[in-house]
C-alpha positions in Angstrom: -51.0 -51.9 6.1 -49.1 -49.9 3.4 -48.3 -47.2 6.1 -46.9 -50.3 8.6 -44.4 -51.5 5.9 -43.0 -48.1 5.7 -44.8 -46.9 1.9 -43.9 -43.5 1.7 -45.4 -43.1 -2.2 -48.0 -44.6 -4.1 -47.8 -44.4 -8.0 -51.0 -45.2 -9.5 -54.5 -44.2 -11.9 -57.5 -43.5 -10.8 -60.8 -45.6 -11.2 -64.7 -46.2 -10.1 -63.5 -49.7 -8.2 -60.9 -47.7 -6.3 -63.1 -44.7 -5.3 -63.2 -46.3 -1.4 -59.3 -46.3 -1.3 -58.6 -43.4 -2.4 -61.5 -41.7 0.0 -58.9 -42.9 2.6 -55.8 -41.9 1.1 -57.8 -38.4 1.2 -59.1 -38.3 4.5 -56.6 -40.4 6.9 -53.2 -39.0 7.9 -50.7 -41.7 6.6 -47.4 -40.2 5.3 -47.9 -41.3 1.8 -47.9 -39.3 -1.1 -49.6 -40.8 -3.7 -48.4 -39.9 -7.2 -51.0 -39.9 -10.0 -50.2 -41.4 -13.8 -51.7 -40.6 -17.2 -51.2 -44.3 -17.8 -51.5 -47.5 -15.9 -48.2 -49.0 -17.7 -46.3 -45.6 -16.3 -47.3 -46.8 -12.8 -45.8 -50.1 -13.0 -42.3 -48.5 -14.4 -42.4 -45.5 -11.8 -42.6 -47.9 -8.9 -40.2 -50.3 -10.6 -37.5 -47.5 -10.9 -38.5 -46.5 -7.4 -37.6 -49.7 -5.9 -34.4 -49.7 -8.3 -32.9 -46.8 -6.5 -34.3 -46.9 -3.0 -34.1 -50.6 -2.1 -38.0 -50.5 -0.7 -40.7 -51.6 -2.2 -42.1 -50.4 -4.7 -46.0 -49.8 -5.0 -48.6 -49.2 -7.9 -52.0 -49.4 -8.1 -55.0 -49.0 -10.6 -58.5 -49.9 -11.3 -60.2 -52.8 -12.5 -60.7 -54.2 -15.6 -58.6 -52.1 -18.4 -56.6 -50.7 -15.6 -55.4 -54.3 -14.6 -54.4 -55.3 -17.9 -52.6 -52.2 -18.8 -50.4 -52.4 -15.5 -49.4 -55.7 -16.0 -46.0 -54.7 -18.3 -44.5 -52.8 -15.6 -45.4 -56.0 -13.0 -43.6 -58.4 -15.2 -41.0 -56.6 -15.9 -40.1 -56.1 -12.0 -40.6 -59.8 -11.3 -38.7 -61.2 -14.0 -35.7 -58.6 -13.0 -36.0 -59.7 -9.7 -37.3 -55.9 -8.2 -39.5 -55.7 -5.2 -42.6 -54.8 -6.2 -46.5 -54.9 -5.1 -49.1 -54.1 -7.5 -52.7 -53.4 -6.1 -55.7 -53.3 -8.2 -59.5 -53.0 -7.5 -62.1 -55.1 -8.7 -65.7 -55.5 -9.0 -67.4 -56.1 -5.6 -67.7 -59.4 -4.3 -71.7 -59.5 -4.8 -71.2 -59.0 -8.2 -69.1 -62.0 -9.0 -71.2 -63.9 -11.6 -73.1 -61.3 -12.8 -71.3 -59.9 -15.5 -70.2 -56.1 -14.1 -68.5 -54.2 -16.5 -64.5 -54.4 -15.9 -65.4 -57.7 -14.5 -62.3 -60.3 -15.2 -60.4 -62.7 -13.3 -57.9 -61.0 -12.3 -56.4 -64.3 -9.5 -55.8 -66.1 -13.3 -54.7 -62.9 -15.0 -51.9 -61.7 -13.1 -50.5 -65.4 -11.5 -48.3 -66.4 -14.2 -46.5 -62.6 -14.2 -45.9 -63.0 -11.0 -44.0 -64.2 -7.6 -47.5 -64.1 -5.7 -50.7 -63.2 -6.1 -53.9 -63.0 -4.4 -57.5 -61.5 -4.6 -59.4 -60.8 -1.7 -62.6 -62.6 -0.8 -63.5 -60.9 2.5 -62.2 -58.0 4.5 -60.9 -60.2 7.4 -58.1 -61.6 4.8 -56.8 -57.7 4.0 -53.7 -57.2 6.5 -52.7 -61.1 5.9 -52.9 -60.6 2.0 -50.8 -57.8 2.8 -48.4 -59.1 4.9 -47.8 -62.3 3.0 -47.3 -60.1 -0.5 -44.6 -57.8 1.1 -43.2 -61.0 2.3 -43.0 -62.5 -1.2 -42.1 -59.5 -2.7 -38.5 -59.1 -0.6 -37.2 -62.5 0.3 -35.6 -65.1 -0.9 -35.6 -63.8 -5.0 -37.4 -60.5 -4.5 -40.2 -60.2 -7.3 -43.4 -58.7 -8.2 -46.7 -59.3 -6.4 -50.1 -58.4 -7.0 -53.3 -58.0 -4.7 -56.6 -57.5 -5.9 -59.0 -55.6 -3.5 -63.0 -55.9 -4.5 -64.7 -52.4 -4.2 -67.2 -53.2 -1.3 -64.4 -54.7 0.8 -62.7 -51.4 0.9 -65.8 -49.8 2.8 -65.9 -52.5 5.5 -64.0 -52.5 8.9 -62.2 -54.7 11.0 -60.2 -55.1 14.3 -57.1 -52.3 14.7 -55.8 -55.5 16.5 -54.9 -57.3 12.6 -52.9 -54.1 11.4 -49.6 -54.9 12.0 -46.5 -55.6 10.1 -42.9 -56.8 10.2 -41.2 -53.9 8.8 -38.2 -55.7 7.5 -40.2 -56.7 4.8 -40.4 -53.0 3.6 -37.2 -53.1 1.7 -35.2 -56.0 -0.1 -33.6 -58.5 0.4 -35.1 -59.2 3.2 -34.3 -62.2 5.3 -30.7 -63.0 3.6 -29.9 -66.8 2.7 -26.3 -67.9 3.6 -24.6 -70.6 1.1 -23.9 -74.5 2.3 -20.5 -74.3 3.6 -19.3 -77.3 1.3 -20.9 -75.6 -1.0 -18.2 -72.7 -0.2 -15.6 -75.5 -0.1 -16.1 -76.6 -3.5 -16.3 -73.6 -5.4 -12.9 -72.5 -3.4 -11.3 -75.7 -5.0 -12.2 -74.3 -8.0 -11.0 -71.0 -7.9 -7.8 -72.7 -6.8 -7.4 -74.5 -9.9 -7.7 -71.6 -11.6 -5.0 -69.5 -13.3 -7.1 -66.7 -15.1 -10.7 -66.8 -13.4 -13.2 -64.0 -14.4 -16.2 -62.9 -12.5 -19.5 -62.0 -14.7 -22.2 -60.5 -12.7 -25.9 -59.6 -12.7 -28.0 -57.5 -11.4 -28.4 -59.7 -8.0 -24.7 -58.5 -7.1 -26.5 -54.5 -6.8 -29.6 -55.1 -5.2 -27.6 -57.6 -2.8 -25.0 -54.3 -2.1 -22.2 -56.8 -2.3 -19.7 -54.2 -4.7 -17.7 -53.5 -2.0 -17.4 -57.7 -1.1 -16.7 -58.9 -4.9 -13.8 -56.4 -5.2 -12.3 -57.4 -2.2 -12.4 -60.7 -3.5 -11.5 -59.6 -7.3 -8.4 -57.8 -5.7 -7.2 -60.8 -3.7 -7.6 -63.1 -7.0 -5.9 -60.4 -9.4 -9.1 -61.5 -11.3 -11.0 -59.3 -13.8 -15.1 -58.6 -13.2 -17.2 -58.4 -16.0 -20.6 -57.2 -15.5 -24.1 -58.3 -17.6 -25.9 -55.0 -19.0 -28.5 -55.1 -15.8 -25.1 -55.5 -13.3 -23.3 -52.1 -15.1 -22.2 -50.7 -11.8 -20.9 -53.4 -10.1 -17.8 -52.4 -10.3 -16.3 -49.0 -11.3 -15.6 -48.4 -14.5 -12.4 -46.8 -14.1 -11.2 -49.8 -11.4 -8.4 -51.5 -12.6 -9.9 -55.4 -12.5 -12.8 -53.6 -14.6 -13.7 -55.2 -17.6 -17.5 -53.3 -18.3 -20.8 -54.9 -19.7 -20.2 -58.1 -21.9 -22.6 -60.2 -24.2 -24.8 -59.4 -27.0 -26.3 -56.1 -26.1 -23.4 -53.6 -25.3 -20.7 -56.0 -25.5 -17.3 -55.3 -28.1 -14.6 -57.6 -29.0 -12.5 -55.9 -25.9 -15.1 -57.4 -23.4 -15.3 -60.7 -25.4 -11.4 -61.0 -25.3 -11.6 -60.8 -21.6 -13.7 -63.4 -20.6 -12.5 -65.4 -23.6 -9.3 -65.5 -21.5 -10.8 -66.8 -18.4 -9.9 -70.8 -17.6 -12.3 -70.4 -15.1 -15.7 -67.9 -15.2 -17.6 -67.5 -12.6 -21.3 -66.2 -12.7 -22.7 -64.4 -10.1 -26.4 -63.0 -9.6 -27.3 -63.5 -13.1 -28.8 -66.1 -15.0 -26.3 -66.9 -17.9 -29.3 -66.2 -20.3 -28.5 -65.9 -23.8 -27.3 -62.3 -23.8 -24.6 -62.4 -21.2 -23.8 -65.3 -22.8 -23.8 -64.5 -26.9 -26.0 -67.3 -27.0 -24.0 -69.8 -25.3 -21.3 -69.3 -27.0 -19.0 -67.3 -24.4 -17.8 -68.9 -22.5 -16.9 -71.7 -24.8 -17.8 -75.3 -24.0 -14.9 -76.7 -22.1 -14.2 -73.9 -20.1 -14.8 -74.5 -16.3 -18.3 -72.7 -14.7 -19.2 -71.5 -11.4 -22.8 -70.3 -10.5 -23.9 -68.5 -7.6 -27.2 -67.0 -7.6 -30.2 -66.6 -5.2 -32.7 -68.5 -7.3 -31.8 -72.7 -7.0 -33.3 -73.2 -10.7 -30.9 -70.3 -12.4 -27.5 -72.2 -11.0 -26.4 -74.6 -13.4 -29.4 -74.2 -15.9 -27.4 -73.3 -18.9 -23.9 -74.2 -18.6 -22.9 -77.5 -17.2 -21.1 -76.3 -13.4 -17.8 -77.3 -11.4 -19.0 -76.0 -8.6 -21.9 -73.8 -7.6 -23.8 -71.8 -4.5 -27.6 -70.8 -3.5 -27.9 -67.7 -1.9 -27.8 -64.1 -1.1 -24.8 -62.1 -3.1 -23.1 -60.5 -0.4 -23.1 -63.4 1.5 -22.0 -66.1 -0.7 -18.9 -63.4 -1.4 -18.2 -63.4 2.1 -18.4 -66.8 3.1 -16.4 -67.5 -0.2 -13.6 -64.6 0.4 -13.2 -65.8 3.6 -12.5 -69.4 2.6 -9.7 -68.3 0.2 -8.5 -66.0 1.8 -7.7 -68.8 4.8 -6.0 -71.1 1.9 -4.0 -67.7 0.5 -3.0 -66.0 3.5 -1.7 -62.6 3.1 -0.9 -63.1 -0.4 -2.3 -61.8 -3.3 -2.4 -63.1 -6.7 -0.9 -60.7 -9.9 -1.4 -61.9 -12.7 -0.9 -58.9 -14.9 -4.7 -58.4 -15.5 -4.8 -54.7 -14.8 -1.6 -53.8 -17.4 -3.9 -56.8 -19.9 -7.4 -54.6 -19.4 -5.8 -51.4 -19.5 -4.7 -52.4 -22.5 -8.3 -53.3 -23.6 -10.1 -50.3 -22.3 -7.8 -48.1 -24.3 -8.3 -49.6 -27.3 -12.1 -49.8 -27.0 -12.2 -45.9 -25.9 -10.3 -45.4 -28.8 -12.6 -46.3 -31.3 -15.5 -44.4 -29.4 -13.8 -41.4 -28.9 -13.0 -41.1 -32.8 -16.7 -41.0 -33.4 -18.2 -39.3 -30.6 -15.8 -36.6 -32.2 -17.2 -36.6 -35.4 -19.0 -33.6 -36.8 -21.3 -35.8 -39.5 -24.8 -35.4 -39.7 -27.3 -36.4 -38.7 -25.8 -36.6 -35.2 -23.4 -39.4 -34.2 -24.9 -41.5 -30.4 -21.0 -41.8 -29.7 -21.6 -37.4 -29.5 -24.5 -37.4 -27.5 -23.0 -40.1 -25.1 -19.9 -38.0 -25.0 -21.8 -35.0 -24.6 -23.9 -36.3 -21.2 -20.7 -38.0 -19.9 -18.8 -34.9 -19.7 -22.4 -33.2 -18.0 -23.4 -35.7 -15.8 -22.6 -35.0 -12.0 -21.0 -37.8 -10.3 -24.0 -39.2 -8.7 -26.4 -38.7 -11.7 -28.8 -41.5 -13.4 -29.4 -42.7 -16.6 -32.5 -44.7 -17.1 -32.2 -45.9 -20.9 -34.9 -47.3 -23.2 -34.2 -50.3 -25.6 -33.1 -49.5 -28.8 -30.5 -47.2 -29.4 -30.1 -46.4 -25.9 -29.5 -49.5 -24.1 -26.3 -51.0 -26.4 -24.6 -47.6 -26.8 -24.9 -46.7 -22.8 -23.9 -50.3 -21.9 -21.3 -50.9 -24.2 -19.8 -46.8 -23.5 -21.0 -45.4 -20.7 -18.6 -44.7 -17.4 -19.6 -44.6 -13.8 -17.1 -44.0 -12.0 -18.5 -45.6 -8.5 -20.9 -48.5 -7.8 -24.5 -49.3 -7.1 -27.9 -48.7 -9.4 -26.6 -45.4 -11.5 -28.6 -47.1 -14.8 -31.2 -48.4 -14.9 -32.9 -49.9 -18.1 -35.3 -52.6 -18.8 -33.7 -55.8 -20.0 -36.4 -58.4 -18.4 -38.9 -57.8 -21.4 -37.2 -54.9 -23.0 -40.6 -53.1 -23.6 -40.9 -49.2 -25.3 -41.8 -46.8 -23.1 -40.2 -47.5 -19.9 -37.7 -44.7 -19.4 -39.9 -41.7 -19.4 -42.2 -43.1 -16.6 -39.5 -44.8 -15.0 -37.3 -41.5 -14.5 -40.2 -40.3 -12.7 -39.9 -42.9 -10.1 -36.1 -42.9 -9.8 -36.7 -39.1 -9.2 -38.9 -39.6 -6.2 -36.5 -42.5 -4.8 -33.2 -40.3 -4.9 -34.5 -36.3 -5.5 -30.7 -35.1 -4.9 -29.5 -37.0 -8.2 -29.8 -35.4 -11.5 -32.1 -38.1 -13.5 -31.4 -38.6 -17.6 -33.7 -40.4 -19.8 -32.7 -41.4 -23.0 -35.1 -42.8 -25.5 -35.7 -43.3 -29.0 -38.6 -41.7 -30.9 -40.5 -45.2 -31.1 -40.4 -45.0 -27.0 -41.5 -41.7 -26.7 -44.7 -41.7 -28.5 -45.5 -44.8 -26.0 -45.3 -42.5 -23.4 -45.5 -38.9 -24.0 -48.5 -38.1 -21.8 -45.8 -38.8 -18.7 -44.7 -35.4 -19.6 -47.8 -33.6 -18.0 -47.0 -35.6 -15.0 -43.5 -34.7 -14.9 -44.3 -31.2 -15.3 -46.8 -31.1 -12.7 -44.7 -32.5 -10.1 -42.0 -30.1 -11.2 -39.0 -32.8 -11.3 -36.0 -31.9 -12.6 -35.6 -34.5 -15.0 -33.8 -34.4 -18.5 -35.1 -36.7 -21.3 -32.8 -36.9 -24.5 -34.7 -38.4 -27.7 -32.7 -39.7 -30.5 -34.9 -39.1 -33.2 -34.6 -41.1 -36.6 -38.1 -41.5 -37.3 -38.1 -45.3 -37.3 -38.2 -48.4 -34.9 -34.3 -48.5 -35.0 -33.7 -51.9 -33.5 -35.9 -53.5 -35.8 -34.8 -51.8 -38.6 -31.6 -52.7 -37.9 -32.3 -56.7 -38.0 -33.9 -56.4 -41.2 -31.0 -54.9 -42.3 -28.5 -57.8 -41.1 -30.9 -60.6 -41.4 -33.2 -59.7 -44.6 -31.5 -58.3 -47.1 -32.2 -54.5 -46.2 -36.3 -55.2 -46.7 -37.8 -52.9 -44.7 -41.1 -53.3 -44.0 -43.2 -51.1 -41.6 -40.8 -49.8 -39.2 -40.7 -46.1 -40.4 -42.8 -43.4 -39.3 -43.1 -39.9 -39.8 -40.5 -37.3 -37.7 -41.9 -35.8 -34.8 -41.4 -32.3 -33.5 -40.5 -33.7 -29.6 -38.9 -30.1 -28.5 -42.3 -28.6 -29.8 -44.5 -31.0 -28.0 -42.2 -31.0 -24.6 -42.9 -27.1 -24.9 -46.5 -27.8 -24.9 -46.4 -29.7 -21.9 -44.3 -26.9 -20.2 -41.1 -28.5 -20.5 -37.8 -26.5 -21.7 -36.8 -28.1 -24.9 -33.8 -28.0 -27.3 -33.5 -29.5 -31.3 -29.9 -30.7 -32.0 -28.9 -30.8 -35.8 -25.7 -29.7 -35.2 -23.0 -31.8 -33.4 -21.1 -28.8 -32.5 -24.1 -28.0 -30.3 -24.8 -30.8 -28.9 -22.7 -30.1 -25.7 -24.1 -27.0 -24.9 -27.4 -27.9 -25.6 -26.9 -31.0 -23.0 -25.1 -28.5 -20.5 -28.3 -25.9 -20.6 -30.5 -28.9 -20.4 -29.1 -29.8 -16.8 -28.4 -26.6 -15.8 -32.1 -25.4 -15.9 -34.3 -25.3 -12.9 -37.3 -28.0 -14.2 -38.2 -30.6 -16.3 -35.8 -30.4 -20.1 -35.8 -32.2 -23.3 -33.4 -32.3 -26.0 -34.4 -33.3 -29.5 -31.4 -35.1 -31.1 -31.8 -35.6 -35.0 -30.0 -38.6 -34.7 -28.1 -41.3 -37.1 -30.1 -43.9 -37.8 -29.6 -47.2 -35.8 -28.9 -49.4 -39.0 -26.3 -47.1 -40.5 -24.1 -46.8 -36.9 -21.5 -48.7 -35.3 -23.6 -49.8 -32.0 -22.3 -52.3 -29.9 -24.5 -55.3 -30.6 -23.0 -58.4 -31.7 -25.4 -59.5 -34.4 -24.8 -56.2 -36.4 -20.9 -55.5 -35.8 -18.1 -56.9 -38.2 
């Protein structure tokens, strides 16, 4: 079934309840290479990024008991960021229900709140329809996580060659598309008429729909500016004209937040308006006129009362809606002096940036190690970025310079941990792109054991730690929101570049900011896996881009 919706890796820990499925994936010639973890979480975030990058599926698997509870943060994540994803794990055979096993749980109960659909099997006829109906789920209408749980003794039975079939559409997302009501269209082009200054703010729906290329058509013909939430960075370029970068409370500055601040009219567009994007409801302002369009019926209009709003797939609620205006406009085009007004804006935020990503204090500035990878990255590299220090600093700073899924961080659940494993799967899904993973210290004692993997796989990836011996983000609240009591959120300084070296890894320690660019230049210029060790400013004492903490 896996080999019918076109799986072409596997990412996943081995177990006793799984021995019978990985016998097959031994012995039968399938096409799919099966990548093993040091950690059930890592298998959830490999196939997570995998999906990311490739627009398939993407698969994990692990055992029973433990193993299903420790992938479950890489399944939620996925569902709640709206990622194709199928989970499998084993279970206890079905004779063994009620007779208390070991790894014995319910697994049906465990994983169906975390997820877009979920079954367990109960005899081996069910197998290819279970599997059919959770690639379904998992790529139409909003693509999500699923989760099949396959009893031991099941996977030594057989059944008729005549059930193993699939619809291969359903091996990649969206699957299916969903047009928009055309008075549905209608209305929100009244809207945009009204308008004077509207401003698009989109999610992460926009790049998994691939509908860049159909909201800058649209952007163009309205003159209008195109803001993007931290999980839609790439939306847009970042050196386009109409482009106003990643707004809200993680990565947002007061350039950003003057440009949608501006807007008489904002329209969201695959995102959820969640508090974030939004400062906490606070930007737009009340008053100002709203229109949704998203894929998901309960996102559009949840949070901010609407003028106008569509269900349905990205690219084709832009179509449908360019097309519409551009019958009422004709050949015209709006200009409103927007691009001169975010020039403007753009320059002034670089400005600031640039002054400290030239700064020679120590310990080492983030604005130098951002400045340091953006003048290293090739032009179709990744960054995956943990939460922390990462996440604000590379959405707020960071320039890609074309569209699509060039970064890729958590924001569903915003877990430690995720960009070490996670690089591994977005270096399966696109092996000609130069992968980075940035992470804090904190993250990278959730996952150092990822490193053997790495290593044994021999990808190219570079991980960058900025190491200030402390759970920054946390740190930095207590800072603004407690009076500076800090209270259990140090710990003590790892050597990383020694332990990367253990694993086999080339490694660099930055003290110096005069070496950080070299250091970042060896890092990608050596054939295998690299780290670089950056002893970096602590979180509370920078200038990072999150509302809460600035002015």
């Amino acid at each position: 079934m896996l080999q019918h919706h076109g799986v072409k890796h596997v990412f996943g820990l081995c177990g006793d309840t799984s021995l019978p499925f990985y016998d097959a994936l031994a012995r039968l010639d399938h096409g799919i290479d099966h990548v093993l973890t040091r950690d059930e979480r890592s298998a959830g975030y490999m196939a997570d990024a995998y999906a990311r990058v490739t627009g398939r599926v993407g698969v994990c698997e692990g055992p029973s008991g433990g193993g299903a509870t420790y992938i479950l943060p890489g399944v939620v994540e996925a569902n709640e960021s709206s990622i194709a994803m199928v989970s499998i794990t084993s279970d206890v055979p079905v004779t063994a229900r009620g007779r208390y096993p070991l790894t014995a749980l319910d697994q049906k109960a465990l994983f169906a709140p975390l997820t877009k659909w979920n079954a367990v099997v109960d005899e081996v006829g069910q197998i290819p329809l279970v599997f059919r109906a959770a690639f379904r789920a998992a790529t139409t209408g909003r693509p999500g996580a699923t989760h099949i749980g396959l009893p031991y003794d099941l996977q030594k039975q057989s059944l008729s060659a005549d059930e193993i079939w699939a619809n291969p559409v359903h091996g990649s997302f969206p699957a299916f598309r969903t047009a928009p009501d055309p008075d549905l269209v209608a209305a929100c082009a009244d809207a945009v008429a009204a308008a004077k200054k509207p401003v698009f703010v989109c999610g992460g729906g926009v790049i998994i729909s691939g509908a860049s290329g159909e909201l800058i058509a649209l952007a163009e013909l309205l003159d209008a500016p195109v803001a993007s939430t931290v999980s839609g960075h790439g939306v847009i370029p970042d050196n386009h004209p109409l482009a106003v970068g990643v707004v809200g409370a993680n990565g947002g500055t007061d350039q950003t937040r003057d440009a949608v601040l501006a807007a008489d009219l904002v329209i969201f567009l695959g995102c959820r308006a969640g508090s974030t994007t939004t400062e906490h409801g606070t930007m737009p302002a009340k008053g100002v006129p709203v229109i949704h369009i998203d894929i998901d019926p309960m996102v559009v209009g949840a949070n901010y009362p609407i003028v106008a709003g569509m269900v349905g797939d990205a690219r084709l609620c832009l179509v449908a809606l360019g097309r519409e205006i551009a019958r009422r406009m004709g050949a015209d085009r709006r200009d409103t002096e927007n691009a001169q007004r975010l020039s403007g804006l753009r320059s002034a935020k670089r400005e600031r940036f640039e002054q400290l990503a030239r700064s020679n204090e120590r310990p080492v500035r983030p604005e130098r190690v951002l400045a340091a990878i953006q003048a290293a990255l090739p032009p179709d590299g990744i960054i995956i970025a943990d939460p922390g220090t990462p996440c604000p600093y590379f959405s707020g700073y960071f320039d890609f310079e074309s569209t699509g899924r060039r970064f890729i961080t958590n924001r569903a659940h915003g877990a430690l941990g995720f960009s070490l494993p996670a690089s591994v799967g977005a270096a399966y899904g696109a092996p000609a792109a130069k992968v980075v993973a940035v992470m804090g210290d904190g993250s990278f004692g959730f996952a150092v054991g990822e490193l053997e993997t790495v290593v044994r796989k021999r990808l190219p990836i570079t991980f960058v730690v900025f190491s200030n011996s402390s759970y920054g983000w946390i740190k930095a609240s207590q800072k603004s929101g407690y009076e500076q009591r800090y209270f259990s959120v140090d710990f003590t300084r790892s050597d990383h570049a020694r332990i990367a070296e253990a694993f086999g890894l080339k490694a660099w320690t930055v003290t110096d900011p005069a070496e950080m660019d070299m250091a970042i230049r060896a890092a990608f210029a050596w054939d295998g896996p690299t780290l670089v060790d950056v002893i970096a400013q602590p979180l509370e004492e920078s200038a990072v881009p999150v509302s809460r903490w600035m002015g």
